[in-house]
C-alpha positions as CSV (number, residue, x, y, z in Angstrom):
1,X,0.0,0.0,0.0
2,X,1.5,3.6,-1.4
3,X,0.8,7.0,0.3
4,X,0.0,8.4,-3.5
5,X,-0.5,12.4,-4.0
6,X,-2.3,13.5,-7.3
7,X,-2.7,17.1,-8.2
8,X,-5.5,18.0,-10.5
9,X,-8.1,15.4,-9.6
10,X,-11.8,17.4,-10.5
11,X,-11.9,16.3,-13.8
12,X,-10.3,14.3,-16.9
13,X,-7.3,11.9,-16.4
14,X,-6.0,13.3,-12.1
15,X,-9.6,12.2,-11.8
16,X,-9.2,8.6,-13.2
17,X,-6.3,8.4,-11.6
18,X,-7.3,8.6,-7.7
19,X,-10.0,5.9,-8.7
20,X,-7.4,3.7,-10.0
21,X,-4.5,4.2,-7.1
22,X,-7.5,3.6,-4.3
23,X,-9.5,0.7,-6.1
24,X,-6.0,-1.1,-5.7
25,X,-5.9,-0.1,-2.0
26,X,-3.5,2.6,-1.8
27,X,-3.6,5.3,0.1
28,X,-5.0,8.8,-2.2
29,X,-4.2,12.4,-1.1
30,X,-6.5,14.1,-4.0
31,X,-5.7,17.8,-4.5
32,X,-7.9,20.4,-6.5
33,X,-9.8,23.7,-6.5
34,X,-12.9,21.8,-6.6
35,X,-13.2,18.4,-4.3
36,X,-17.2,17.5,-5.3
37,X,-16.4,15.3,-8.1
38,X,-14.2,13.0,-5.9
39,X,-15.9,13.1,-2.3
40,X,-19.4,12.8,-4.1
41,X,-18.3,9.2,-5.1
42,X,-17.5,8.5,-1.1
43,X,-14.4,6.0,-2.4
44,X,-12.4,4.5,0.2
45,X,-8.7,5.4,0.7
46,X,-9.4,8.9,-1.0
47,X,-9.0,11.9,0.9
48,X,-10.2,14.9,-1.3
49,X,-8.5,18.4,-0.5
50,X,-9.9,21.6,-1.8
51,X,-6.9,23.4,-2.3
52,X,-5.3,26.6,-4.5
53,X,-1.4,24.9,-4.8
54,X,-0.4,28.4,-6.0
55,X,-2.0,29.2,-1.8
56,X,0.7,29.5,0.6
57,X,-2.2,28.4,3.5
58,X,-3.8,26.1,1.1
59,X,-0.4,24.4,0.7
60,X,0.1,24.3,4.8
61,X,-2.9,22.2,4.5
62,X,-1.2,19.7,2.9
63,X,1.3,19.1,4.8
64,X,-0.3,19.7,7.4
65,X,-2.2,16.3,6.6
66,X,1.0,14.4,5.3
67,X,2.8,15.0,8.8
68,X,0.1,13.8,11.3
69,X,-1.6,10.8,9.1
70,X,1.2,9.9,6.4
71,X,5.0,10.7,8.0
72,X,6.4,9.4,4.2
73,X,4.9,10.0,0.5
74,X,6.1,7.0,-1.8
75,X,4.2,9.0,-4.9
76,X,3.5,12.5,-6.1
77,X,2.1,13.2,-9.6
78,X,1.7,16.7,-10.7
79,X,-1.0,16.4,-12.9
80,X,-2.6,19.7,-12.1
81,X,-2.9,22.1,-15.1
82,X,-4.2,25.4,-16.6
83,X,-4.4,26.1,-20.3
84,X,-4.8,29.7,-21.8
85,X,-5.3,29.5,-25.9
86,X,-4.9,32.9,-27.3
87,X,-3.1,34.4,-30.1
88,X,0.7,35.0,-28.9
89,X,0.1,38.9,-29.3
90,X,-3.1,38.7,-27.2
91,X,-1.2,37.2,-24.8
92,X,-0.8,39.1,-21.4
93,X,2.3,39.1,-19.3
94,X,-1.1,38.3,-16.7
95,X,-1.9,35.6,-19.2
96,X,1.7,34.1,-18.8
97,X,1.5,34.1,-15.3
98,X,-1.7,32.9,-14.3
99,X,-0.5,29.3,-16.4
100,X,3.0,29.8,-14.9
101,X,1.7,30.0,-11.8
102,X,-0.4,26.6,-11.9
103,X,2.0,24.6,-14.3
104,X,5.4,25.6,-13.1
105,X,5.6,27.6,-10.3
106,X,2.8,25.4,-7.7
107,X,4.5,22.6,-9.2
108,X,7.7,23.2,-7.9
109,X,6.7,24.4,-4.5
110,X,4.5,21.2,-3.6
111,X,7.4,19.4,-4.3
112,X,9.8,21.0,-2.7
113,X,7.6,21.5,0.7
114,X,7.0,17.5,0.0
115,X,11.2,16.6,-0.2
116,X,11.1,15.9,3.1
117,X,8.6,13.5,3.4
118,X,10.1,11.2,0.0
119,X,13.0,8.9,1.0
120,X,14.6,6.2,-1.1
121,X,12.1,4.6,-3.4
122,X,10.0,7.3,-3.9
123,X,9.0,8.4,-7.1
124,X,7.8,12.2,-8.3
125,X,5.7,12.1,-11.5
126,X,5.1,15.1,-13.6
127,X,2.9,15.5,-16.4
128,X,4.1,17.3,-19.2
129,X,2.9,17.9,-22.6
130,X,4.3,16.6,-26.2
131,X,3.9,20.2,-26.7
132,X,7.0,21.0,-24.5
133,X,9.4,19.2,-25.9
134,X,12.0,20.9,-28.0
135,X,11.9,19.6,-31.9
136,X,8.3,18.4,-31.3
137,X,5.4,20.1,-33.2
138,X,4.4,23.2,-32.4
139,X,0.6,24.7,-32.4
140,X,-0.4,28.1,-32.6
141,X,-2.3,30.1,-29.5
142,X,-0.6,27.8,-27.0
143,X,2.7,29.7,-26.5
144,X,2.0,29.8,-22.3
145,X,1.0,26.7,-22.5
146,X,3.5,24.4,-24.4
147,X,6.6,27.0,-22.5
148,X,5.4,26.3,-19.5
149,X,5.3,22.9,-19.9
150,X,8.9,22.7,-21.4
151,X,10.4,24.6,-17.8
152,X,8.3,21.4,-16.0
153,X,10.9,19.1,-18.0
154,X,14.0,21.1,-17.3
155,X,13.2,21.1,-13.6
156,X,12.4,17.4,-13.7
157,X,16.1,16.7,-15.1
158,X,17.7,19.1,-12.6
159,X,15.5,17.6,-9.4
160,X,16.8,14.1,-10.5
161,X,20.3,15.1,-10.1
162,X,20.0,16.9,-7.4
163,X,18.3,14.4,-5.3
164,X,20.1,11.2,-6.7
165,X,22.1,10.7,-3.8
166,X,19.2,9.9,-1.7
167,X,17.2,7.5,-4.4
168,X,14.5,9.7,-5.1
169,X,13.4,10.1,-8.4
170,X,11.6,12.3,-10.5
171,X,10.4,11.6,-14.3
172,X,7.8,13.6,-16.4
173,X,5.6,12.1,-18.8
174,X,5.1,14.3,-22.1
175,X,1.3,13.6,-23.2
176,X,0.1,14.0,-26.5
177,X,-3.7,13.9,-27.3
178,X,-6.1,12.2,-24.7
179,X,-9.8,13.3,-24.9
180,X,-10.7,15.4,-22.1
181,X,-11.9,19.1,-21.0
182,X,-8.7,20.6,-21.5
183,X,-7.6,18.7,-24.8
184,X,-10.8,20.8,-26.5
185,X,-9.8,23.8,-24.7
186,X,-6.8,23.6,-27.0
187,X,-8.0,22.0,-30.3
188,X,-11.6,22.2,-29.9
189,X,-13.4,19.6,-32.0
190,X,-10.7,17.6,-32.2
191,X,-11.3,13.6,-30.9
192,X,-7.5,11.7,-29.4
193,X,-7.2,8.0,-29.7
194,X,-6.7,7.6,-26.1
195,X,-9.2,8.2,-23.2
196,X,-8.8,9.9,-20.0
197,X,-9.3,6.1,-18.1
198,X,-7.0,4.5,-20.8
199,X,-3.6,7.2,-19.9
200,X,-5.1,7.0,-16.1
201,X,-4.0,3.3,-16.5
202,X,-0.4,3.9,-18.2
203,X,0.3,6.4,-15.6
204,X,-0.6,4.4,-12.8
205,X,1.8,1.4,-13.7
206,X,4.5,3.8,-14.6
207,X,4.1,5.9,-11.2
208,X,4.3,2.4,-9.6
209,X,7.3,1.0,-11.9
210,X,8.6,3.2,-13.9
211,X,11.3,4.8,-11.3
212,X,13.0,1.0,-11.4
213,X,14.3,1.9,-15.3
214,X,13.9,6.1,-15.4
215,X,15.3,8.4,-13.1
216,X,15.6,12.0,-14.9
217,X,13.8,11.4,-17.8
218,X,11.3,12.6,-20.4
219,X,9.3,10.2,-21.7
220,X,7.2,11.1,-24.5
221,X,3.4,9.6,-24.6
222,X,2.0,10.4,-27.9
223,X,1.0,8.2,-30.6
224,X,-0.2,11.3,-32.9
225,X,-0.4,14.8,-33.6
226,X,-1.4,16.5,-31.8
């Protein structure tokens, strides 16, 4: 049994997710602005957190809860995400940061506040996007976006150095298409091969396995373009 944190659980693939990681008895710390869609399915081994992560005292909250129930978190996948598709020169510099602020900057800070709870064998997840990666297609109106998502990847490789010594590790998956909310935010009418439950599943082994062969890595999960 894992102590498994998922950001980014109200809807799409962060909500599949918790399902999966409690139906197989672990232990579900599920983090978003909006904790209905999880507590209205009363699941055991979920605990459902409304929480702002760019909130300093929504982020005490957390680990508030990891230090008096949990003491050690074996998982953490940042799955939580905000998408902004405008023209590059509609873009605000408010624009910029409100996804920044979500996609990198909470990002970073959960984890960090969670280092001291993740000890040898744990594994830190990040979802990325296709859309990040340098050389990889490149859309138009999602200049935030896909940047924002290409710092998540940097910071992955960096963190996996930096805290190689003591056997964590920390890998980023780099989606392409999966059909949820967000993907029609982006390309709206546009239907992906894979479905929210079907990546839920992939992610779940590879949170659970994956840090046995990848330790710094991007790992791109895209079988079309977008």
């Amino acid at each position: 049994m894992k102590n498994v944190i998922i950001t980014g659980t109200s809807r799409g693939i962060g909500f599949e997710l918790a399902q999966l990681f409690a139906k197989n008895n672990h232990n579900v710390l599920a983090l978003s602005r909006n904790s209905e869609p999880l507590n209205n399915l009363n699941i055991q081994n979920i605990t459902s957190l409304s929480v702002d992560l760019s909130n300093e005292s929504d982020l005490k909250k957390v680990i508030d809860f990891i230090a008096s129930h949990w003491k050690k978190v074996d998982i953490l996948i940042n799955n939580a995400g905000k998408l902004i598709n405008k023209p590059f020169e509609n873009l605000t510099s408010t624009d910029f940061l409100e996804v920044y602020k979500v996609n990198v900057f909470a990002m970073a800070e959960l984890t960090r506040q969670i280092i001291p709870f993740l000890f040898k064998g744990s594994h830190v997840v990040t979802i990325s996007s296709i859309g990040g990666v340098q050389g990889s297609m490149k859309f138009p109106g999602l200049a935030a976006y896909s940047s924002s998502k290409g710092a998540v990847l940097t910071l992955t490789e960096l963190l996996a150095e930096e805290y190689k010594e003591q056997q964590i590790s920390f890998n980023a998956l780099a989606l392409g298409a999966v059909q949820t909310e967000m993907l029609e935010e982006a390309f709206p009418g546009y239907k992906a091969p894979v479905s929210a439950k079907e990546m839920a599943s992939y992610m779940y082994n590879f949170a659970l396995t994956g840090n046995q062969f990848f330790n710094g890595k991007i790992i791109q999960v895209s079988s079309t373009t977008p």
